[in-house]
C-alpha positions in Angstrom: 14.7 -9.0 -3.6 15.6 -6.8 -0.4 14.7 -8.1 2.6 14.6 -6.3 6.3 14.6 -8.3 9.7 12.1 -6.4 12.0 13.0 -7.5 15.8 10.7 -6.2 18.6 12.7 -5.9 21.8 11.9 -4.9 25.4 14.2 -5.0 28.4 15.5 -8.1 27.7 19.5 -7.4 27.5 20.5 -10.6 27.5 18.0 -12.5 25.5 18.7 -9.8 22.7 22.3 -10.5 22.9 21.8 -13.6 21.9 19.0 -12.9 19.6 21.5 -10.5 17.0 24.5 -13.3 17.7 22.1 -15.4 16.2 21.2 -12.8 13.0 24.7 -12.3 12.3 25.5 -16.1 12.1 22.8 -16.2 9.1 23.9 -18.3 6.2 22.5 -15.4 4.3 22.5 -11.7 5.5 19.6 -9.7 5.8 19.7 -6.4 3.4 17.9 -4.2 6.4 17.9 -5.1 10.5 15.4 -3.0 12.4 15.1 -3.0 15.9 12.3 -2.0 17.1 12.3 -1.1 21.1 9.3 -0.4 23.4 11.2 2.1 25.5 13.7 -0.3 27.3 15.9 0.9 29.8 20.0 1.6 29.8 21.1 -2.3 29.7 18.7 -3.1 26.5 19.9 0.0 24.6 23.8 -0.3 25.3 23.0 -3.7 23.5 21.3 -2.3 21.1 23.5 0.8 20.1 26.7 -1.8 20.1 24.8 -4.0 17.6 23.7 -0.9 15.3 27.5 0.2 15.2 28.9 -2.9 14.6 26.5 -3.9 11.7 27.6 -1.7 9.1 25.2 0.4 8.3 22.5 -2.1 8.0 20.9 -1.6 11.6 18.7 1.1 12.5 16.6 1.4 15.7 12.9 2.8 16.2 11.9 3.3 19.2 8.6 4.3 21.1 7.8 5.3 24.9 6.6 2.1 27.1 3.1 2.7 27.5 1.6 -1.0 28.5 1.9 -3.7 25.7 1.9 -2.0 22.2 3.5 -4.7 20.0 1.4 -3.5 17.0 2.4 -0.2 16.8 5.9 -1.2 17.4 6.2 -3.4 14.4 4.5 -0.6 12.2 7.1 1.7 13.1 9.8 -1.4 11.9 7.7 -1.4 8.1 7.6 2.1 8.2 11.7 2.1 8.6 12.0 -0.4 6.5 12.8 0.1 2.1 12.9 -3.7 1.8 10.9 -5.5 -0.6 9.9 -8.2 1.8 9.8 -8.2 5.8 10.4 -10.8 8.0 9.1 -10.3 12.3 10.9 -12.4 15.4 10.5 -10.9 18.8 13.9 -10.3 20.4 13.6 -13.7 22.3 13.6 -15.7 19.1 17.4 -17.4 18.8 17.4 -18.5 14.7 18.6 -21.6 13.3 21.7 -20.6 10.9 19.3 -20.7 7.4 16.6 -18.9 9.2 16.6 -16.6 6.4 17.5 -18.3 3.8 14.5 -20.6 4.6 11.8 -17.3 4.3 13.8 -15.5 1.1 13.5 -19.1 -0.4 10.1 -19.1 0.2 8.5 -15.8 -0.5 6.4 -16.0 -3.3 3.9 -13.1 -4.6 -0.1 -13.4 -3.5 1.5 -15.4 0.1 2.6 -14.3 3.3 4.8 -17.1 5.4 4.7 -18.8 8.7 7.2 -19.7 10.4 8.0 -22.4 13.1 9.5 -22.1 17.0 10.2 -24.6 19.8 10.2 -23.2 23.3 12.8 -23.4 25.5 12.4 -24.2 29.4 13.9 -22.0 32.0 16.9 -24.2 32.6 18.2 -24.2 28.8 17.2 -20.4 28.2 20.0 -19.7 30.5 22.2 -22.4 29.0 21.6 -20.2 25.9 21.5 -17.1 27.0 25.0 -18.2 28.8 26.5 -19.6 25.6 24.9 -17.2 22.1 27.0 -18.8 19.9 25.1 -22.5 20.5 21.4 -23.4 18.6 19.7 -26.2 20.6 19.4 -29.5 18.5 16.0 -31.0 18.2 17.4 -34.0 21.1 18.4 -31.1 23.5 16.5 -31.2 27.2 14.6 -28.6 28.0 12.4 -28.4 24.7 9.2 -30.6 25.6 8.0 -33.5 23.6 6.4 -32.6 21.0 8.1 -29.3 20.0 11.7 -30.3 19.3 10.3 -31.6 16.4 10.1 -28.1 15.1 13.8 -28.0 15.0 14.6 -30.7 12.8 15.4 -28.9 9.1 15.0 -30.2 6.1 14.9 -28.0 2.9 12.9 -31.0 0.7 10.1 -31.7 3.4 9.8 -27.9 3.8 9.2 -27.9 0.3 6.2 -30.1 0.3 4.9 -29.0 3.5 4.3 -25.3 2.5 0.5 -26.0 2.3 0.0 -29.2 4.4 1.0 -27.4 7.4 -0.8 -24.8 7.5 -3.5 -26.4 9.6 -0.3 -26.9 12.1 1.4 -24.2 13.2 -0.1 -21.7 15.1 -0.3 -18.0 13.7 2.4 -16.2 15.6 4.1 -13.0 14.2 7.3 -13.5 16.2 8.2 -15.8 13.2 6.2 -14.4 10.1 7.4 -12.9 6.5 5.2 -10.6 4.4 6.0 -9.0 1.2 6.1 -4.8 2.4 3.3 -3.7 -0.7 0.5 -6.2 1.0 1.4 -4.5 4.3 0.9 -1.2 2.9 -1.8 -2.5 1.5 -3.5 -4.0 4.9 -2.4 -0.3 6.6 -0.1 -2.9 8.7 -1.1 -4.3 12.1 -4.0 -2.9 14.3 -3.1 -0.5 16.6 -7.1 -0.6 18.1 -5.0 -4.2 19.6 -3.4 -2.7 23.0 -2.4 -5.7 25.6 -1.6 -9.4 24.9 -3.5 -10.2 21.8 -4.4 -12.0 18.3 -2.9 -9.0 16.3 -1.0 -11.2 14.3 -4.3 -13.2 13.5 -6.6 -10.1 12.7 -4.0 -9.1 10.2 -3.8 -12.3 8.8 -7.1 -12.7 9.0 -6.9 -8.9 7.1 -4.9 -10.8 4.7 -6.9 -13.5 3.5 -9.6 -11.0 3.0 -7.4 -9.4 0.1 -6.8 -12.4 -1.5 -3.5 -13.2 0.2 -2.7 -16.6 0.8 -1.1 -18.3 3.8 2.0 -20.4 3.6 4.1 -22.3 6.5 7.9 -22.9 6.9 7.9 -26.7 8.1 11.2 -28.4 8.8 12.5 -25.0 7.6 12.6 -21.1 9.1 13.3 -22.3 12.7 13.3 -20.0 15.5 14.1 -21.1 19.6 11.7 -19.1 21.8 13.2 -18.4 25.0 11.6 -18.6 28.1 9.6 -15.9 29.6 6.9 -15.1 32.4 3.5 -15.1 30.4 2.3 -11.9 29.9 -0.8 -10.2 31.2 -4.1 -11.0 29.7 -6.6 -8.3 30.6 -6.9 -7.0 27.4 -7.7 -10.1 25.9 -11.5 -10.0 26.2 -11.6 -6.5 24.1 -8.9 -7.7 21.7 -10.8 -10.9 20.5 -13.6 -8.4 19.7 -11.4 -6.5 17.4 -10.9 -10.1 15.3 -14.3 -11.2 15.2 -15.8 -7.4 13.8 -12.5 -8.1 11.4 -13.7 -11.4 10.4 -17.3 -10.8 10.5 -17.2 -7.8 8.6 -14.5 -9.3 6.1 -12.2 -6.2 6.5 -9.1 -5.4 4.6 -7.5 -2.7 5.9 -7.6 -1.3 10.0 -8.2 1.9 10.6 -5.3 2.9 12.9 -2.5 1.0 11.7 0.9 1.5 9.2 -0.2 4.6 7.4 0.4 6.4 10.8 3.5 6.6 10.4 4.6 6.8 7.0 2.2 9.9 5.9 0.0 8.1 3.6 
């Protein structure tokens, strides 16, 4: 199968940098890279437009004006770019352990999508990282809380066995998610009604589950590093839970603003 790496970036130069360090140390390459950008600045797209022309013709950026927090829209416009068979999201503060990929191709199995796994980074080893891209943090760095840095330990056999134990672990999070492209298409991708810091990645998993699409999670396996960042605004959140419960209550399957937006279906 074809797989495309969808990265959501926004003025965050130096994070990025060592984001796509990180994706082209992958023990296996990713068919497609799309970079999706919320309208950053002059410092974010010199990154970007290096990357892309470096990458061999694999990289392709889609872009959209900065208009508030539209992370939805953003990744449709990464599916919509995409001719992969399968997708996988990070956010373009998510540094990736070496078999990132490899982890979520080995995976990917039809009827599922996959969760993946991230430890967070404090402030003080974020700019030890950001410093130094070629480094991953190991799971007895400092700087990674207590609990956490056990995300980082890797182990192919326990991810094996853990694909449905831990799914009652690991939060939802689409900074580390993989979906096969026709059960996007199928969902209309993520809800664009979801403007502001918000569960999109839960109402279209929720979305998800109502088709018949099963949930499983990358333990020990598909590691990302999230690097620290102010928390983002939550005004929105009130409205944006609303949006998942009518999704859950009503048991929907596809949103009404969402992928086909952009692709003409």
């Amino acid at each position: 199968m074809r797989v495309a790496l969808a990265i959501t970036s926004w003025e965050r130069p130096d994070a990025l940098a060592a984001v796509l360090a990180s994706v082209m140390r992958q023990s296996q390459a990713p068919d497609e890279i799309i970079i999706a950008d919320d309208g950053s600045g002059a410092p974010t797209r010199h990154v970007i437009d290096a990357f892309v022309r470096g990458a061999g013709g694999r990289a392709h950026l889609v872009s959209q004006p900065h208009d508030g927090f539209r992370v939805a829209r953003l990744r449709n416009l990464a599916v919509a770019k995409a001719s992969a068979d399968y997708v996988v999201f990070i956010d373009g503060d998510m540094l990736l352990h070496r078999e990132f990929l490899a982890d979520h191709v080995r995976c990917a199995r039809r009827g599922y999508w996959t969760q993946g796994v991230r430890a967070r980074a404090d402030e003080r080893l974020t700019a030890s990282l950001v410093r130094q891209p070629a480094g991953f943090p190991a799971a007895t760095a400092r700087g990674l809380g207590v609990l956490r840095r056990a995300y980082l330990l890797y182990s192919p056999s326990w991810s094996r066995l853990c694909r449905r134990l831990a799914n009652g672990l690991i939060a939802t999070k689409a900074c580390n998610q993989g979906f096969w492209r026709e059960d996007l298409v199928r969902l209309n991708g993520f809800n664009e009604d979801i403007v502001g810091w918000g569960p999109e990645d839960k109402e279209l998993c929720a979305r998800a589950g109502h088709a018949g699409i099963r949930r499983q999670t990358l333990l020990f396996g598909g590691i990302t590093c999230h690097l620290h960042h102010p928390a983002a605004a939550r005004d929105r959140l009130p409205a944006n839970l609303a949006i998942l419960e009518a999704t859950r209550r009503q048991r929907r399957v596809r949103c009404e603003h969402g992928l086909d937006s952009h692709t003409g279906s």
